[in-house]
N, C-alpha and C positions, 0 to 999 in steps of 0.2 A: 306799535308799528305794524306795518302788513302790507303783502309782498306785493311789490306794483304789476298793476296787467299794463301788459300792451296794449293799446289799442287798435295798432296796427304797426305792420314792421316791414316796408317796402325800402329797399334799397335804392336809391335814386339818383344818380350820378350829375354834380355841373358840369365835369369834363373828365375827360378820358383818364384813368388812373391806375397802377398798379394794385390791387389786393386791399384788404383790412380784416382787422381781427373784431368781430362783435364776441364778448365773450359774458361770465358769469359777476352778476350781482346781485344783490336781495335785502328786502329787510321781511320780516314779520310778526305776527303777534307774538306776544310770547309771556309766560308765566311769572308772576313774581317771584326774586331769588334772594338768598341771602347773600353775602359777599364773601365767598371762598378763596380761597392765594390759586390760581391757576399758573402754568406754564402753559409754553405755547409749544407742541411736537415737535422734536427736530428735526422730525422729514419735512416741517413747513419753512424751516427756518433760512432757505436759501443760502448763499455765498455771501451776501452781504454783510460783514462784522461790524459794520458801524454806522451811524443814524446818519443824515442829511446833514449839513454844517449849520443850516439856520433852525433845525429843532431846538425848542427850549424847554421839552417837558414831553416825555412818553408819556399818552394814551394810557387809561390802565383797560388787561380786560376782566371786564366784570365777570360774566359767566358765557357759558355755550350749550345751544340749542342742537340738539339731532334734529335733522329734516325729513322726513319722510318723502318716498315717493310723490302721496298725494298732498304734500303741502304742509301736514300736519307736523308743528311742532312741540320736541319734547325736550324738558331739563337733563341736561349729562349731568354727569356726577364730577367731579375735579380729576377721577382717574380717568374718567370717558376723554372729559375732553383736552388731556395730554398725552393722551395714548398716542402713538407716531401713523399706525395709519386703521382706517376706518372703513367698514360696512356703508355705514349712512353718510348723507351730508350733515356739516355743522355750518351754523350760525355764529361768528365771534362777534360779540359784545364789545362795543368799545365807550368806556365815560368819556366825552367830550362837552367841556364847559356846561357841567348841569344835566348833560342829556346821554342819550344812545345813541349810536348807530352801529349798524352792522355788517360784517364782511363774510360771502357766505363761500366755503370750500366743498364742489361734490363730492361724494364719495369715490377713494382709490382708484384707479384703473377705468372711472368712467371718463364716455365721450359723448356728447353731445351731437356728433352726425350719427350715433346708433342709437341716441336716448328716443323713449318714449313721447307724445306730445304730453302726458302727464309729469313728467320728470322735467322738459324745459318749462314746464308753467312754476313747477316747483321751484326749480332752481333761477327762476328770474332767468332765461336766457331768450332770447328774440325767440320766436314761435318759427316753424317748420310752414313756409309760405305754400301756396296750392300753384301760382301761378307759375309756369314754367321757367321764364326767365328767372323769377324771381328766387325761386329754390336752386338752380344753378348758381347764385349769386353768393343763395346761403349756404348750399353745401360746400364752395371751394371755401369760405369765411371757415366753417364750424371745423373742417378735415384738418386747418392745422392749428387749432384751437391747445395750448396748451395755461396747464395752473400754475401762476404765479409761486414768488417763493413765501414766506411767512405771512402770518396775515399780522397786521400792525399799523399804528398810527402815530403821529407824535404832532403837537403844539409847535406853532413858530412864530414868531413877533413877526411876520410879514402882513402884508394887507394890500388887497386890489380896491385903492381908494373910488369912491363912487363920483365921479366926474357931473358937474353942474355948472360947466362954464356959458354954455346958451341953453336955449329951453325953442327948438325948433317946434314951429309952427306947421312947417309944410314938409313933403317927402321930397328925397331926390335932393340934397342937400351937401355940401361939406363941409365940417363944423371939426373948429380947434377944441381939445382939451390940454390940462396941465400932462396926463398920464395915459391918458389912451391912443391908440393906434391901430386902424383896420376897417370894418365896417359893422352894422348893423341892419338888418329887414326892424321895416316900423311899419306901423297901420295907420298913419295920421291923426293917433288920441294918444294922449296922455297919460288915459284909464281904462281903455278898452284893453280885456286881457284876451290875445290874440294867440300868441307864441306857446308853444307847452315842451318841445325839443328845439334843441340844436346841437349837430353834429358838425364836426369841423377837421381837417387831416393837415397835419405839416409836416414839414420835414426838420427835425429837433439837430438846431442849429451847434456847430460846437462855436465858442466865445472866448475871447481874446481879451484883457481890463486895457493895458492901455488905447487909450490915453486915459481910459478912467481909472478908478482906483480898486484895488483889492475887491473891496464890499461891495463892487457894481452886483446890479442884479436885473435881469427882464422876464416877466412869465408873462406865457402864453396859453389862453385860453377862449373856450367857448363857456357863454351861461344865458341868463335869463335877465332882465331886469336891469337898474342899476342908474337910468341914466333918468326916467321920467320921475320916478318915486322920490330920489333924491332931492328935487326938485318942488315938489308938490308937498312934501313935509317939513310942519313950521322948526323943523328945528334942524334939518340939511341931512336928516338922515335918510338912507333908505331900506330898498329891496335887493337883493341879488343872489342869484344862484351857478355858481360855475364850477368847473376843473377843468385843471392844463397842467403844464410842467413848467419848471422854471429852469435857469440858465445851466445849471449843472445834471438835468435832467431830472430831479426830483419831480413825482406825480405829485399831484395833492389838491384838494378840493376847500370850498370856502362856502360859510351860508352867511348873507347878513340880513337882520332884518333890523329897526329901529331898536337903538339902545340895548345892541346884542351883536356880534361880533364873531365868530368863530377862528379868527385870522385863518393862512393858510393851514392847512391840518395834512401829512404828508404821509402817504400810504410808504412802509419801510418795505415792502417786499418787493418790490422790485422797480428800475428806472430805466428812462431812456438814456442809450447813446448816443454822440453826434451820429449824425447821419439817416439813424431813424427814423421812419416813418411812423409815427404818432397821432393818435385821435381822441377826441375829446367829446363824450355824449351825456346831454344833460336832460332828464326828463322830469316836466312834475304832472304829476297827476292832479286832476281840479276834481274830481270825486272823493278822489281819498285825503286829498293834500298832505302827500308826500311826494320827495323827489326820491331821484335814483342818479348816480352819476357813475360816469363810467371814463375808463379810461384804457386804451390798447397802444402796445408795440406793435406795430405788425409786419416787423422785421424781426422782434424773435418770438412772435404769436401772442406772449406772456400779457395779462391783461389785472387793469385793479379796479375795484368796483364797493361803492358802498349806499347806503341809502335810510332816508331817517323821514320822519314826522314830526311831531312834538321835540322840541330839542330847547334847551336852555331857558325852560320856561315858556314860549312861542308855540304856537300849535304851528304846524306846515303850510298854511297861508300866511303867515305874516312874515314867510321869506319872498314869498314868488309875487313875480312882478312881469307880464306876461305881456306889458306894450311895447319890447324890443327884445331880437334875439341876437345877442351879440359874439363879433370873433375876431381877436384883441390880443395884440401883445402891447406893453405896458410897463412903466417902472411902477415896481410896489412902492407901499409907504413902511418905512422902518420906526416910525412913533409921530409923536405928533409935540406942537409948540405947548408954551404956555397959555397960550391961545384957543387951540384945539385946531391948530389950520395942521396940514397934514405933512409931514418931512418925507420928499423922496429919496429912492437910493437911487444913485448914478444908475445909469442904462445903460448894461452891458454891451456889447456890441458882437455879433458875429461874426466870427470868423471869412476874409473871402472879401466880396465885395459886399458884405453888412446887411444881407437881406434875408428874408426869412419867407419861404415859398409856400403858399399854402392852395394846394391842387384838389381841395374837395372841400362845400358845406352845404349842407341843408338843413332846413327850418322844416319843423312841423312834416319832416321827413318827405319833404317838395322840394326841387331846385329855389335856392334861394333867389330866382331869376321871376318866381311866381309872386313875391313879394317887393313893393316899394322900398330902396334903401338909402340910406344917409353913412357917406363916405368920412372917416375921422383921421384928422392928423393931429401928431402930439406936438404943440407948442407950448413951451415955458419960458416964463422970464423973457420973451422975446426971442428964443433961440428956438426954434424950431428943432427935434427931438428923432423923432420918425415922419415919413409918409408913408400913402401907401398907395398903389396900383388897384385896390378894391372898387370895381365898378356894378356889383350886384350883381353882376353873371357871370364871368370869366373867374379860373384861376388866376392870382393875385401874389403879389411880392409888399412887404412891407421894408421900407430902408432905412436903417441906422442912419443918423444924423450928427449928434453928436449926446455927450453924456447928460 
């Protein structure tokens, strides 16, 4: 793997909004290692004593990288990297189904609105803008930048099923699925890969089960892909690249590509609260093909972030799917028939009047107002699930319907 560049990092607002946290994540090359028992520091280890309720299998981590200023990375040794604080940044290693990815921590007491622009290149952090506005933008973002707690991953049977209910022809459009709810930018192909970010900000709803039951569940996210590849493959699989949170505020990210799977994968170091302000940023790079995703509070600054290429056999192209940028809350899939048709979990409902507000996104780091979109509402079984207020320009509410 190896550390994605920016290609450019313009902040660009659809409507008027409080604050956001862009903060640290990375992957990069890195040396072959043997497989040593690591701990993870307990000054990483945050408050949190216990996993997400839907993990079904901690991550292990394999090993950890020092990071150098200039990017350069090196093998810790098992004491390096459970030492509780550090000199350098480290890279943690995580096995996820066959593959890597990694989650990078600066070193101690750094900050980012005093770092070097060699050090935010290092450390995967948005790049130190020239234009005026635009570094006022980033220094209030970076000045309350703070590190997450442990760095950590874990397995969950959930899944953001890939929806193939119409196969639109034209833009400007609004189109039912079983699970989806929100909107997307599309480019009127199928197979043109257009899209390479999506950024998206809500406000992390708290949730109520009745009238559904215990196990209800809804996540919310932005990604890449999902809806044309589906579609276009003889066998109903597709592409997709996303991260959000789900109804209890777990962060966690997902990669699919044909006859590969990641389910949700749940960063343990830190989650949203209701009332949160939360954002979700997904990047892939078409030079390197890898993605990067990113994930911020930025009500308590705390940010998760991790990033891969080659993963479960799949080189980084055979996730991304780049002719829709989408931003979606959804019931997940908890398994599937004897058939392989896909079981949802009931749809939690938010707390309130049922809606879930989302006051910022953009695509390809433009208002998403520069892009043709197609509006989704979730209808199943006939029951109508979610809508949503998403008209491709304005901030949007998405409404609970029923489970």
């Amino acid at each position: 793997m190896r550390s994605t560049r920016w290609a450019s990092w313009r902040a660009k607002m659809v409507v008027m909004t409080a604050g956001a946290a862009l903060a640290v994540a990375g992957s990069g090359a890195t040396p072959a290692h043997a497989a040593p028992v690591w701990r993870l520091p307990d000054a990483l280890r945050g408050d949190r004593t216990t996993l997400p309720g839907q993990c079904v299998s901690t991550a292990p981590l394999t090993h950890v990288d020092h990071i150098r200023p200039d990017g350069i990375r090196q093998a810790a040794t098992p004491a390096q990297g459970a030492a509780s604080t550090d000199s350098q940044a480290r890279a943690y290693y995580f096995r996820i189904g066959g593959g890597e990815v990694a989650q990078i921590v600066p070193p101690a007491g750094w900050k980012p609105l005093t770092a070097t622009d060699q050090e935010l290149k290092a450390y995967d952090f948005p790049p130190r803008p020239t234009d005026p506005a635009d570094l006022a933008h980033w220094t209030d973002l970076m000045s309350t930048w703070k590190r997450a707690g442990r760095p950590g991953m874990c397995s969950t049977n959930l899944s953001n099923a890939l929806p193939h209910q119409v196969t639109p022809s034209s833009v400007t459009v609004t189109a039912p699925t079983d699970n989806w709810a929100g909107g997307m930018n599309v480019n009127g192909s199928q197979t043109q890969n257009t899209f390479t970010q999506t950024d998206l900000k809500w406000v992390q709803p708290a949730f109520i089960h009745p009238p559904c039951s215990a196990s209800a569940e809804m996540a919310i996210w932005s990604g890449l892909g999902g809806w044309n590849s589906v579609d276009l493959d003889p066998n109903g699989q597709g592409r997709l690249i996303q991260d959000g949170t789900d109804q209890d505020g777990s962060m966690w990210w997902q990669a699919i590509a044909p006859d590969y799977n990641t389910y949700q994968v749940t960063w343990t170091g830190a989650w949203a609260a209701p009332g949160d302000i939360v954002e979700s940023l997904v990047i892939f790079d078409t030079t390197y093909h890898d993605a990067s995703l990113y994930m911020f509070d930025s009500t308590t600054n705390l940010s998760q972030s991790t990033s891969f290429g080659p993963l479960g056999g799949h080189s980084g192209q055979d996730f991304y799917d780049g002719t829709t940028a989408d931003f979606i809350s959804e019931s997940p899939t908890i398994g599937k028939t004897s058939t392989g048709a896909p079981i949802y979990a009931e749809l939690a409902r938010p707390i309130g009047n049922g809606t879930i507000y989302f006051p910022y996104a953009t695509t390809n780091g433009e208002p998403i107002a520069q892009f043709p979109s197609w509006r989704i509402n979730q209808t199943r079984d006939g029951i109508a699930r979610q809508t949503t207020g998403y008209d491709g320009v304005h901030a949007w509410y998405n409404a609970w319907k029923n489970c």
